[in-house]
C-alpha positions in Angstrom: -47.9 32.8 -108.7 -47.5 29.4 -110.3 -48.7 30.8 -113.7 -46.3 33.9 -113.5 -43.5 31.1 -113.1 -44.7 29.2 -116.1 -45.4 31.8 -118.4 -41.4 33.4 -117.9 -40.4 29.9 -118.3 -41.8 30.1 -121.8 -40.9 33.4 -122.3 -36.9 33.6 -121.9 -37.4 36.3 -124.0 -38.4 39.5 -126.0 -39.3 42.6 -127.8 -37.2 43.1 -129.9 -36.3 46.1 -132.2 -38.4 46.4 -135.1 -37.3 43.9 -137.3 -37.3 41.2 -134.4 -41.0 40.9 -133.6 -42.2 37.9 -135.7 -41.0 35.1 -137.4 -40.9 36.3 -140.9 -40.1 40.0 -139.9 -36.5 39.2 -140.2 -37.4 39.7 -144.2 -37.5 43.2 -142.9 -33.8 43.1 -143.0 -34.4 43.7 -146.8 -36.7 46.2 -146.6 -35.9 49.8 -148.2 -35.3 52.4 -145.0 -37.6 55.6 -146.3 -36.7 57.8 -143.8 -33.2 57.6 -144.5 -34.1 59.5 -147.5 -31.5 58.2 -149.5 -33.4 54.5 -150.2 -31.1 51.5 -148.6 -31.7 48.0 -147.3 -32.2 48.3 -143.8 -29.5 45.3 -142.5 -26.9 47.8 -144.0 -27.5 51.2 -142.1 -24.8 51.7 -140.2 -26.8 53.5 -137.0 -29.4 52.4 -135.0 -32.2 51.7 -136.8 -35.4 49.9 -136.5 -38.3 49.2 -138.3 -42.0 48.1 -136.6 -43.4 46.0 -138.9 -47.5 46.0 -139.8 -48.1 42.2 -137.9 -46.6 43.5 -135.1 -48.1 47.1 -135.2 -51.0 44.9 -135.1 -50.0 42.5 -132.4 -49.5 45.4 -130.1 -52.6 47.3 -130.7 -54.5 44.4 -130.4 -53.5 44.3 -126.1 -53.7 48.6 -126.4 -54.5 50.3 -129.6 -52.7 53.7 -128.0 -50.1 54.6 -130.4 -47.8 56.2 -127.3 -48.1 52.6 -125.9 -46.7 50.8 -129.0 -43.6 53.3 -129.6 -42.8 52.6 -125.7 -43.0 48.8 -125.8 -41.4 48.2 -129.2 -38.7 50.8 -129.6 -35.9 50.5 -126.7 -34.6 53.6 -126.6 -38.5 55.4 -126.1 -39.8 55.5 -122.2 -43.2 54.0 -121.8 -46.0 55.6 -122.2 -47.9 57.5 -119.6 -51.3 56.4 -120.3 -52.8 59.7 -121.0 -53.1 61.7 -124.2 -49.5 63.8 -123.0 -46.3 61.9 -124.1 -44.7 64.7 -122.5 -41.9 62.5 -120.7 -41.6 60.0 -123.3 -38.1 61.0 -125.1 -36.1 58.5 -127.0 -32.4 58.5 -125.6 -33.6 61.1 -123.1 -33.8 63.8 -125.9 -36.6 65.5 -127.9 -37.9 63.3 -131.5 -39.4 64.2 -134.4 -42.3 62.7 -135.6 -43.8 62.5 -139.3 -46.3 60.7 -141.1 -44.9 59.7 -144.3 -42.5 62.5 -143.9 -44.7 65.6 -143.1 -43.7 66.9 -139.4 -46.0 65.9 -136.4 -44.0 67.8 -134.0 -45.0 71.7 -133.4 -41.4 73.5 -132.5 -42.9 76.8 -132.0 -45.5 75.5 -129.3 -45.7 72.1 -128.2 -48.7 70.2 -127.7 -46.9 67.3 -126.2 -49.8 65.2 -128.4 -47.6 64.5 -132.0 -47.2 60.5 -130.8 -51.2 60.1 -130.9 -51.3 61.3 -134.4 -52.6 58.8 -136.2 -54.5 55.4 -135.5 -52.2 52.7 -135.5 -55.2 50.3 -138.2 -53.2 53.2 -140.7 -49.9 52.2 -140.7 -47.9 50.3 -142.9 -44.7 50.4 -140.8 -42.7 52.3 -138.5 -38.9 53.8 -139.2 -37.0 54.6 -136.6 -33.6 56.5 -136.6 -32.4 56.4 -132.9 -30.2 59.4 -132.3 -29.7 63.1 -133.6 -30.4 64.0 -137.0 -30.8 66.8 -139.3 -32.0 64.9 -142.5 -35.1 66.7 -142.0 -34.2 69.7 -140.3 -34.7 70.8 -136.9 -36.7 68.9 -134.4 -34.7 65.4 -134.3 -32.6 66.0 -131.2 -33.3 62.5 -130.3 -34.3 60.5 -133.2 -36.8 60.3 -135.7 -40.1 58.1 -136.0 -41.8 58.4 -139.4 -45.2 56.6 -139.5 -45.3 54.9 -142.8 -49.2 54.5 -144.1 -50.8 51.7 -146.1 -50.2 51.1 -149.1 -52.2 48.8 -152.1 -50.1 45.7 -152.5 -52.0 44.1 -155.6 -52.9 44.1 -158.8 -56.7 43.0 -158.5 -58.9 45.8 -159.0 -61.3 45.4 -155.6 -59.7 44.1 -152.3 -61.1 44.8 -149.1 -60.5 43.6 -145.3 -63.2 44.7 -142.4 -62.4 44.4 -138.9 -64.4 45.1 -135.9 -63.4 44.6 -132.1 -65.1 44.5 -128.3 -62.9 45.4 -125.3 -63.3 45.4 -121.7 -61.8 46.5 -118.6 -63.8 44.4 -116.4 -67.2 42.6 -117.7 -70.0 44.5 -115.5 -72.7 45.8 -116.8 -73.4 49.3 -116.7 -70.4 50.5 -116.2 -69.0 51.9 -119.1 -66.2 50.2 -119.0 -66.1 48.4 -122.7 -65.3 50.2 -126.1 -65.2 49.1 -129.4 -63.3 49.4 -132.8 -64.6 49.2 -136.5 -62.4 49.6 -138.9 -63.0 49.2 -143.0 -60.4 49.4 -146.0 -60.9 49.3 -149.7 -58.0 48.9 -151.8 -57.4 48.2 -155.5 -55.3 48.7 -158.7 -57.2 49.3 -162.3 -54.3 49.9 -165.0 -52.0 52.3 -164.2 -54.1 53.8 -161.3 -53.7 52.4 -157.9 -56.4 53.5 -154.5 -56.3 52.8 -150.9 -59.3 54.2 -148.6 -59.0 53.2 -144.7 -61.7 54.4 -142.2 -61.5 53.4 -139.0 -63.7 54.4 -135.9 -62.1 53.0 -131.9 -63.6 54.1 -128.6 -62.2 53.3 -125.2 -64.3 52.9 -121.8 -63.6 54.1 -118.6 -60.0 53.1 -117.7 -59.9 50.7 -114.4 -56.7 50.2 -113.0 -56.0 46.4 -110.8 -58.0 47.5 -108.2 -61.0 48.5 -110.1 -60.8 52.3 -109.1 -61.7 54.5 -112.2 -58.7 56.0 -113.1 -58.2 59.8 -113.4 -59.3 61.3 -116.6 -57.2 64.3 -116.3 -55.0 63.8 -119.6 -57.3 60.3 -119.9 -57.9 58.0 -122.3 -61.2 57.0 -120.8 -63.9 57.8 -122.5 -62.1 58.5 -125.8 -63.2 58.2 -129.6 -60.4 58.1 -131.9 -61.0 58.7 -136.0 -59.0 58.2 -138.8 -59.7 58.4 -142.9 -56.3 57.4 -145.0 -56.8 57.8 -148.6 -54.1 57.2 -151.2 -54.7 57.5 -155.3 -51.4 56.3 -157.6 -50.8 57.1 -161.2 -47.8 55.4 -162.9 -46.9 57.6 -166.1 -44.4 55.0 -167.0 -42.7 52.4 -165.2 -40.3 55.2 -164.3 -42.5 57.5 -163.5 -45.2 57.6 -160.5 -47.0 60.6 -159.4 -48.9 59.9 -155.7 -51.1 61.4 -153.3 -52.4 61.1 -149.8 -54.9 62.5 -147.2 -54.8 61.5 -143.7 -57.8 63.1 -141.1 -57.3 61.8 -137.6 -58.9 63.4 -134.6 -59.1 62.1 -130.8 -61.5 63.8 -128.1 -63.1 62.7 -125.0 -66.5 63.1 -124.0 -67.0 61.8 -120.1 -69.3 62.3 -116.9 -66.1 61.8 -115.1 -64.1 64.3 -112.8 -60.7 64.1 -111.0 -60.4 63.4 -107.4 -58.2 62.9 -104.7 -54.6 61.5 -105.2 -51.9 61.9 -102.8 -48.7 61.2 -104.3 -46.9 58.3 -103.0 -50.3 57.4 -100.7 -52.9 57.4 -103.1 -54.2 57.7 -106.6 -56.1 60.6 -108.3 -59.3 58.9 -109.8 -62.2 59.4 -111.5 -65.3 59.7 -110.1 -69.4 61.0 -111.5 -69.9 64.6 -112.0 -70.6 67.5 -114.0 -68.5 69.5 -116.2 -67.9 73.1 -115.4 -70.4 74.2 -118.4 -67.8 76.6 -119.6 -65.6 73.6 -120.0 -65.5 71.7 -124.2 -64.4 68.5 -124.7 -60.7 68.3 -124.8 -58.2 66.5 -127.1 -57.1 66.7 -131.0 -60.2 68.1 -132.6 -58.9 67.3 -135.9 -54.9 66.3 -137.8 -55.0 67.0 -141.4 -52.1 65.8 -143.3 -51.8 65.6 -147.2 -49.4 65.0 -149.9 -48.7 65.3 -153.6 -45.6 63.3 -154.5 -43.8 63.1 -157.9 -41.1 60.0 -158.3 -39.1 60.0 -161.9 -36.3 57.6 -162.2 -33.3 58.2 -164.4 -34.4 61.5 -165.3 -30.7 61.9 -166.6 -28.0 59.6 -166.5 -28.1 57.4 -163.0 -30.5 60.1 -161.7 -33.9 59.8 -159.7 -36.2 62.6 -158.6 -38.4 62.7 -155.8 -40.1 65.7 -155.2 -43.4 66.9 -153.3 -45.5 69.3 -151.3 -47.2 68.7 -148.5 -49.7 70.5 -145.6 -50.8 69.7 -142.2 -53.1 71.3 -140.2 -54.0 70.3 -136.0 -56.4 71.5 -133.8 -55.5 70.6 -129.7 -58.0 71.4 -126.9 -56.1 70.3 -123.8 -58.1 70.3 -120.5 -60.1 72.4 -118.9 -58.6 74.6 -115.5 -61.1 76.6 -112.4 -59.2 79.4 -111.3 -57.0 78.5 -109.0 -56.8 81.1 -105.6 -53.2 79.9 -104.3 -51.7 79.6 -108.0 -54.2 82.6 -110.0 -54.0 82.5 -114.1 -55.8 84.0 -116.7 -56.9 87.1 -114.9 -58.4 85.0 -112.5 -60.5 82.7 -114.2 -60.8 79.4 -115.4 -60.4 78.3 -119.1 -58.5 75.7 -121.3 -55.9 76.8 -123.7 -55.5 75.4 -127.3 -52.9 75.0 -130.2 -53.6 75.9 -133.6 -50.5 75.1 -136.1 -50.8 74.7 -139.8 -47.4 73.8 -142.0 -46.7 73.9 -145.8 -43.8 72.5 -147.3 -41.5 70.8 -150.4 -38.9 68.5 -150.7 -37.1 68.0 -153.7 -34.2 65.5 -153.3 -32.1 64.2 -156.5 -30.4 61.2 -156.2 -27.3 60.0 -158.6 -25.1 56.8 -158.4 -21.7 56.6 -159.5 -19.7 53.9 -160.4 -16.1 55.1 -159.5 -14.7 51.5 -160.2 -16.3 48.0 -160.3 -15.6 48.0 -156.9 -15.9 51.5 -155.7 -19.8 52.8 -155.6 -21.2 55.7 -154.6 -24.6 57.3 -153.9 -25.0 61.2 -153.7 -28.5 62.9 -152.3 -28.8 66.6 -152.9 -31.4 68.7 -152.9 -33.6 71.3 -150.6 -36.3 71.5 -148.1 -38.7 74.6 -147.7 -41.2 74.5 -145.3 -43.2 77.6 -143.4 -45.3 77.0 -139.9 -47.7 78.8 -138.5 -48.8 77.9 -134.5 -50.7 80.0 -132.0 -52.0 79.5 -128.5 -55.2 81.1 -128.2 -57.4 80.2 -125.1 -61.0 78.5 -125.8 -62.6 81.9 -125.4 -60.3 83.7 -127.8 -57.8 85.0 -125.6 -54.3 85.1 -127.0 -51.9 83.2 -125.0 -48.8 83.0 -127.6 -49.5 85.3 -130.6 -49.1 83.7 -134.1 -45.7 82.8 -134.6 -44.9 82.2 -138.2 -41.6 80.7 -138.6 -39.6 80.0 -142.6 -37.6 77.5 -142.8 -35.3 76.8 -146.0 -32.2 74.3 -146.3 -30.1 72.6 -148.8 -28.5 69.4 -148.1 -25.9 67.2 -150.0 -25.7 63.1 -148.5 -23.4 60.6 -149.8 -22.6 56.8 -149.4 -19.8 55.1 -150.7 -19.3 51.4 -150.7 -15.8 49.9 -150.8 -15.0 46.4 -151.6 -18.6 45.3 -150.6 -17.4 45.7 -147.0 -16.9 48.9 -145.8 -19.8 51.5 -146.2 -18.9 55.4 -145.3 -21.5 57.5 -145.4 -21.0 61.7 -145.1 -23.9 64.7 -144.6 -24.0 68.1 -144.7 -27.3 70.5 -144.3 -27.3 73.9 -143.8 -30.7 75.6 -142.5 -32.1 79.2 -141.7 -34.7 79.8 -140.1 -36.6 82.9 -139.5 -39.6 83.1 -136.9 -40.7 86.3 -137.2 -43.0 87.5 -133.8 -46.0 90.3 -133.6 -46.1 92.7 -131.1 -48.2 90.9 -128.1 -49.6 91.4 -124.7 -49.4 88.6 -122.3 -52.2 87.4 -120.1 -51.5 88.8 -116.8 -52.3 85.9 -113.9 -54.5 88.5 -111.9 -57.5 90.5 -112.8 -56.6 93.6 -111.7 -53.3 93.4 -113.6 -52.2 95.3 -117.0 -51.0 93.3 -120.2 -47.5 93.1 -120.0 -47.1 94.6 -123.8 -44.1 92.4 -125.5 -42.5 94.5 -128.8 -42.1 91.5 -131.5 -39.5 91.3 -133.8 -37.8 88.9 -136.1 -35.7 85.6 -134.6 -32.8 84.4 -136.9 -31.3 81.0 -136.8 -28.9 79.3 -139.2 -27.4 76.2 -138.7 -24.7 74.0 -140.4 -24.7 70.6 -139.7 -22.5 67.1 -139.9 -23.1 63.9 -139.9 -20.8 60.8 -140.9 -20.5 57.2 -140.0 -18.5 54.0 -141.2 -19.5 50.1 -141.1 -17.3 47.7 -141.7 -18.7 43.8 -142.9 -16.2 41.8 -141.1 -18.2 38.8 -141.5 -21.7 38.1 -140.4 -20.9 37.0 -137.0 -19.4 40.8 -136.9 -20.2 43.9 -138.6 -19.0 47.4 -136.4 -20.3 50.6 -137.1 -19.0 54.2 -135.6 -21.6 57.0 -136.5 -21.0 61.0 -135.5 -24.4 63.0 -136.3 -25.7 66.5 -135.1 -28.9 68.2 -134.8 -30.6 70.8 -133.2 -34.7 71.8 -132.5 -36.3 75.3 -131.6 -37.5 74.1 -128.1 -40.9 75.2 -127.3 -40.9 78.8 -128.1 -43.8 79.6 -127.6 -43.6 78.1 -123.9 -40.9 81.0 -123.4 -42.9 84.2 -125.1 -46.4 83.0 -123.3 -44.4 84.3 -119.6 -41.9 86.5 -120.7 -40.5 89.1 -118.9 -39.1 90.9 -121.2 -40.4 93.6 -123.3 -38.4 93.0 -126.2 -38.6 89.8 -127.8 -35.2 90.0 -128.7 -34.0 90.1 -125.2 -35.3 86.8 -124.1 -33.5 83.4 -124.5 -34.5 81.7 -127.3 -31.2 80.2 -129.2 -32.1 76.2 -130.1 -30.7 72.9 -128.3 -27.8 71.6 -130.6 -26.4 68.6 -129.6 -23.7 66.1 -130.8 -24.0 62.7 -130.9 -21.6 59.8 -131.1 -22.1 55.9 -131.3 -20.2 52.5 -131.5 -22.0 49.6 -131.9 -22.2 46.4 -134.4 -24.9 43.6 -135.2 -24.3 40.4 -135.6 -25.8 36.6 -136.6 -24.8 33.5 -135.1 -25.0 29.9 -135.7 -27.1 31.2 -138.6 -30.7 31.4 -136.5 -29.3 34.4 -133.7 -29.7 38.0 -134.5 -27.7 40.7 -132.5 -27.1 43.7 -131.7 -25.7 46.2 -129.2 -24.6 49.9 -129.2 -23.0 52.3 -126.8 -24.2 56.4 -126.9 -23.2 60.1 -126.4 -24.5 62.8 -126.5 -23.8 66.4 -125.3 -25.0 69.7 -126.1 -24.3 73.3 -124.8 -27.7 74.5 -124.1 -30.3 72.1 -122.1 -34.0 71.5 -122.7 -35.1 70.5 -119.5 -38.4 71.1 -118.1 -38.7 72.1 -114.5 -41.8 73.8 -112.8 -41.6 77.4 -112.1 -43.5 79.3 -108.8 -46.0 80.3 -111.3 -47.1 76.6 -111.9 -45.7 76.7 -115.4 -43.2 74.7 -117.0 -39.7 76.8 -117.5 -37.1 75.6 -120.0 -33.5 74.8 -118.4 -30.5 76.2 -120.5 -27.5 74.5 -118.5 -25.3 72.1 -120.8 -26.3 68.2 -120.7 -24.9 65.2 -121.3 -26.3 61.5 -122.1 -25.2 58.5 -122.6 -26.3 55.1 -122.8 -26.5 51.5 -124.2 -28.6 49.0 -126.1 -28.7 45.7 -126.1 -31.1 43.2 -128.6 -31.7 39.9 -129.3 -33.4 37.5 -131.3 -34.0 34.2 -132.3 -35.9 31.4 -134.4 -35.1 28.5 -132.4 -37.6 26.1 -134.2 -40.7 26.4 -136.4 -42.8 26.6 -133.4 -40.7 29.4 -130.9 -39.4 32.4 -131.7 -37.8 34.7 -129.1 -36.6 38.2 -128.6 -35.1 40.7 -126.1 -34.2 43.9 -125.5 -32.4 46.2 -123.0 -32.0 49.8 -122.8 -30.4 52.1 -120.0 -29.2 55.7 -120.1 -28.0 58.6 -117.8 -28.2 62.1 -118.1 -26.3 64.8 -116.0 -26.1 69.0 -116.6 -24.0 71.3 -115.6 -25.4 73.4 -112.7 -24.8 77.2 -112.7 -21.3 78.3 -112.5 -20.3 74.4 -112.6 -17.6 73.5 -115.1 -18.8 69.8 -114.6 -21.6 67.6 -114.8 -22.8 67.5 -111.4 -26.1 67.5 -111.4 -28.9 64.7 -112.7 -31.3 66.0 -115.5 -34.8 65.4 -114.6 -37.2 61.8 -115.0 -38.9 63.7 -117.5 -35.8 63.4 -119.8 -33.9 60.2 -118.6 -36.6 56.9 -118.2 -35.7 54.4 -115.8 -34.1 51.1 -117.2 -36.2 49.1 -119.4 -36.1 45.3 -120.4 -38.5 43.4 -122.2 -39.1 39.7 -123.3 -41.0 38.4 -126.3 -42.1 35.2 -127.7 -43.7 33.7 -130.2 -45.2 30.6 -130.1 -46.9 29.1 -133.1 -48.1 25.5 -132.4 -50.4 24.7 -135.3 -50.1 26.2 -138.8 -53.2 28.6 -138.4 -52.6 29.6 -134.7 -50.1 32.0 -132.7 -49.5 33.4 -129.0 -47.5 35.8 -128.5 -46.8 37.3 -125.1 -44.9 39.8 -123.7 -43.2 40.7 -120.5 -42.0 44.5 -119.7 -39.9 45.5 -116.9 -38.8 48.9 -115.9 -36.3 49.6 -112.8 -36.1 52.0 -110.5 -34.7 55.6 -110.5 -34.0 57.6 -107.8 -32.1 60.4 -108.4 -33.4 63.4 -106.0 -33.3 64.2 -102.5 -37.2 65.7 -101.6 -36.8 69.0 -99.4 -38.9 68.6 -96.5 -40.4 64.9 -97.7 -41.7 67.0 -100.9 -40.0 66.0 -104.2 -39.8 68.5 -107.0 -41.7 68.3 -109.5 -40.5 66.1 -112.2 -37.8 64.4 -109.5 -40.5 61.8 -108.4 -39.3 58.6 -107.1 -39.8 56.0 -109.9 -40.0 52.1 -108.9 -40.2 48.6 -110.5 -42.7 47.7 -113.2 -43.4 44.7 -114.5 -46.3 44.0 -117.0 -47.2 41.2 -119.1 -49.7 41.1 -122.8 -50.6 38.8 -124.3 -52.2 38.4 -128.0 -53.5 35.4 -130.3 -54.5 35.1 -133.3 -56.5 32.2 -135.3 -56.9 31.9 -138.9 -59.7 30.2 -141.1 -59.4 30.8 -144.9 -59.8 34.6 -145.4 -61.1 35.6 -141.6 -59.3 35.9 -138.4 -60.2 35.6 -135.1 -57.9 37.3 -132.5 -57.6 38.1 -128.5 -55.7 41.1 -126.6 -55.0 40.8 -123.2 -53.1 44.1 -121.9 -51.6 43.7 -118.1 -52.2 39.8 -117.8 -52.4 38.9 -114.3 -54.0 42.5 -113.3 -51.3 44.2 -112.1 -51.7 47.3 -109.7 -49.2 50.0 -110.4 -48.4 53.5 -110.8 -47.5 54.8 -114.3 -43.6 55.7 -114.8 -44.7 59.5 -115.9 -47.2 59.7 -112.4 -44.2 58.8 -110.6 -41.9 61.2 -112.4 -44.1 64.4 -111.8 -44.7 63.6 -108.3 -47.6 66.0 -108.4 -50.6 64.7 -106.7 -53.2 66.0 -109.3 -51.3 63.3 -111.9 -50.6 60.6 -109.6 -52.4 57.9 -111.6 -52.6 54.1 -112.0 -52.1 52.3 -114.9 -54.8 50.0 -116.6 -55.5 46.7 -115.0 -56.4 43.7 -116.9 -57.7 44.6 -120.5 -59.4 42.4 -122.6 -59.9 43.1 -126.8 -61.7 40.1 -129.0 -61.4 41.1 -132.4 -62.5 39.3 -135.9 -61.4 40.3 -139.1 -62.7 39.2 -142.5 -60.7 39.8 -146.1 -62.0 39.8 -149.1 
């Protein structure tokens, strides 16, 4: 108890928002915002942005290398994660994001695999962008926000750099129990004349998870007994010193290979664990079999008059195995038998964005983007067997865009969007897998699905002075929800009978940063939004998922801080609430509360820095989420995704010590061994995924550049 009371006496802090994490990352202030797509200095976006930098990408994965678990500690506005390979429940401002590495969409509209967070190891990253709220600037998908993974890049001019780093970690130090894992990870990068090369390989295996009380915890969804892979590799050519044509391959994959079976778990008594057994030997090792990802990218500047090109293609291509189900008696599927379904999606697309300055006076300045996006997706959802669950949807998507931003006077900055997209997802004819054996197919006639889109966005900051700069921002966007999640039960027999238009929703914001007494960063902002058809998630009889249509509404508010209050102590903090209601059928008001699966419970955390010798840092961490309870359970029973959530409160810590051109570091994920129940176990209130969290989790690492 006395070293909990210390350690928040030192803390009076934390996390932050992406460029609050260390010292020197308030230079990310002037760092160029890529996902913006029209290139500006971070410090003058005038919306909620944030940008994770690469120390403390690395700071985070050093206490849990689980790229789910770094988007939930260091962006405010995204729930924590729920320890498993699902970040089903983990929205950002209780709505649906889109995420992309280095542009190229993660996210799989036309069937979801609930996996696009843990696309990519977190040792091939640059930086994260974040744009918190809805946006269109890359078409549908960004209900929510946007996080675009950023990978390395070869900062030199040397021809041969290179940096190795291996790693040892442990969930408790007893032998034989399979409870450590390991990382090794290698990167060559260089720059001869006008080429330039990156090559990252990493390899990182996790044990069995233990949570405080050393129980094995489930491996349903787990990340026990996982091996993670990752090859990034990047080849430059600069024509000119206008001209640059780049490009990039990423392969990522994640699976898990365990002894270890599910058992027991009584929600709100006990937790499912894991315990020794065999695997039902029609059963394959689930998780992302493989993420392909690649680029070819073609930058010109002043290819006319004040004009830049950008233009490229791009391809990705992901293989999900998700876990593996007996036939259930009481809840039958797949004619009666076990199996595991899959996801199979493959996308190709081009961007081509111009982008022209004009100079209406000396002190009138304006920056127009225009251009258009093309991008077709293919996803199916066969079982492991072969078995079609969702036929293969193919869905084209074309738009054309125009984005401008005008600066007045150095002190107001308007910014106005338009995008207009059509989409067309055209649908075979398909049978869907009856739940009995002695059932028919339902036959279900295809046909094509047309949606077309305008929309808006527009915002204006005004630089009052430093102590006080105010923004207001309007932006819309709008997602295909999970089609496939629809067409898999229909009960239709005509595709174009079933209800499939897209969430659209409008969001508004008010907010303004600020720095005081030249040393104190701040920032707050206040949220809305609504839209007229829902995407909530609640389970139907069947044991499936259903989509909720009824009209929602969100709002919410952020608050951060940050400070260097001396060479040695540098603190942060950040707070984040939201509430979401719907209205119920036949309601013309919100009355009723969307489910946990949308809205997280509160969430604080504190960060510091503390660097007492030249060489050395500590930083720690404290996380704290409240409680939300929301639902009334029918007969003791909640409904799924209604669970009762309580209090968490978690500390990591990380240090780092450097000699010369090594490093030697330390992770310490859940300090003091704390025994809890993850927010999404408590959410789901299902007693299959009532899991712990991990208890005390120890990573040494030592790095060597070169």
């Amino acid at each position: 108890m006395k070293k909990k009371i210390i350690l928040v006496c030192l803390l009076h802090a934390a996390l932050q928002n992406a460029y609050a994490q260390q010292k020197d990352d308030v230079e990310l202030n002037e760092t160029l915002i890529e996902t913006t797509r029209i290139p500006e200095i971070k410090k003058n976006s005038s919306s909620s942005v944030i940008i994770v930098s690469k120390k403390t990408i690395e700071s985070l994965a050093l206490a849990n290398p689980d790229m789910s678990v770094i988007l939930g500690l260091a962006v405010p506005s995204i729930g924590l994660s729920s320890n498993t390979t699902s970040n089903r429940s983990q929205t950002m401002r209780g709505r649906q994001m889109l995420i992309m590495i280095d542009g190229i969409p993660q996210s799989t509209p036309l069937r979801s695999t609930d996996r696009d967070i843990r696309s990519i190891s977190p040792y091939a990253i640059e930086r994260i962008e974040v744009i918190e709220g809805a946006s269109s600037l890359y078409g549908a998908g960004a209900v929510g926000g946007i996080v675009n993974f950023v990978t390395k890049k070869a900062h030199t001019d040397k021809a041969f750099n290179g940096e190795t780093s291996i790693a040892l970690s442990d969930h408790r130090f007893k032998q034989g129990d399979h409870a450590s894992g390991y990382k090794i990870n290698q990167q060559f990068y260089g720059k001869i004349k006008k080429f330039d090369y990156l090559v990252n390989a990493g390899i990182l295996t996790s044990g069995r998870g233990i949570d405080g009380n050393e129980q094995i915890i489930s491996p349903r969804y787990g990340l026990s007994d996982v091996s993670q892979k990752n090859i990034l590799a990047k080849i430059g050519y600069d024509f000119s010193e206008n001209t640059r044509l780049e490009a990039m391959y990423n392969y990522y994959s994640s699976e898990q290979d365990t002894d270890l079976l599910a058992s027991g778990g009584k929600y709100l008594e006990s937790p499912r664990v894991g315990v020794l057994g065999t695997q039902d030997p029609a059963a394959v090792n689930e998780g992302t079999k493989y993420n392909h990802n690649a680029y070819l990218k073609l930058t010109s500047k002043n290819i006319y008059k004040n004009t830049n090109l950008d233009a490229s293609v791009y391809t990705q291509s992901l293989y999900t195995i998700f876990d593996y189900r007996a036939n259930s008696t009481k809840s039958p599927r797949w004619e009666e038998t076990g199996g595991q379904a899959t996801i199979k999606a493959q996308k190709f697309g081009g961007r081509l964005n111009l982008i022209s300055t004009i100079d209406i006076s000396n002190d009138i300045k304006t920056t127009v983007l225009y251009g258009g996006d093309y991008m077709l997706d293919e996803t199916s959802q066969p079982l492991v067997d072969g078995r079609l669950w969702v036929p293969k949807l193919k869905a084209y998507n074309t738009a054309g865009f125009i984005q401008t931003v005008t600066n007045i006077y150095g002190k107001l900055n308007f910014k106005a969007g338009f995008r207009y997209d059509n989409i067309l997802v055209k649908v075979p004819d398909y049978h869907t897998i009856p739940n009995k054996k002695d059932q028919v197919w339902p036959f279900v006639k295809g046909g094509n699905l047309n949606y077309s889109k305008p929309t808006f966005n527009s915002s204006l900051q005004y630089y009052a002075a430093k102590e006080f700069n105010p923004y207001v921002s309007f932006s819309q966007g709008f997602a295909i929800y999970d089609l496939g999640r629809v067409l898999r039960t229909a009960n239709e027999d005509v595709v174009s009978k079933i209800q499939t238009d897209p969430v659209a929703t409008n969001n508004y914001e008010v907010g303004f940063t600020s720095r005081l007494f030249n040393k104190v960063n701040f920032k707050g902002a206040y949220y809305w939004s609504q839209s007229k058809l829902g995407s909530d998630l609640v389970a139907g009889d069947d044991g499936f998922w259903k989509v909720v249509r009824n009209p929602q509404l969100i709002h919410g508010f952020e608050l951060q801080a940050d400070s260097q209050i001396n060479k040695y102590v540098f603190l942060g903090a950040s707070y984040s609430q939201l509430e979401g209601k719907l209205k119920s059928d036949g309601s013309s008001s919100y009355d009723q509360y969307m489910s946990g699966l949308s809205i997280p419970a509160p969430k604080l955390t504190l960060y510091t820095t503390l660097t007492p010798l030249k060489d050395f840092g500590i930083n720690v961490m404290y996380t704290h989420t409240s409680s939300r309870d929301r639902f009334t359970p029918v007969n003791n029973v909640y409904a799924e995704g209604e669970g009762k959530v309580s209090p968490i409160d978690l500390f990591n810590l990380s240090a780092n010590y450097r000699l010369k051109n090594t490093r030697l570091s330390l992770g310490i994920e859940n300090l003091f061994n704390k025994t809890y129940y993850t927010s999404s176990s408590m959410i789901m209130a299902r007693d299959a995924e009532y899991a712990r969290g991990n208890g005390r989790y120890y990573t040494l690492g030592f790095t060597v550049s070169y």
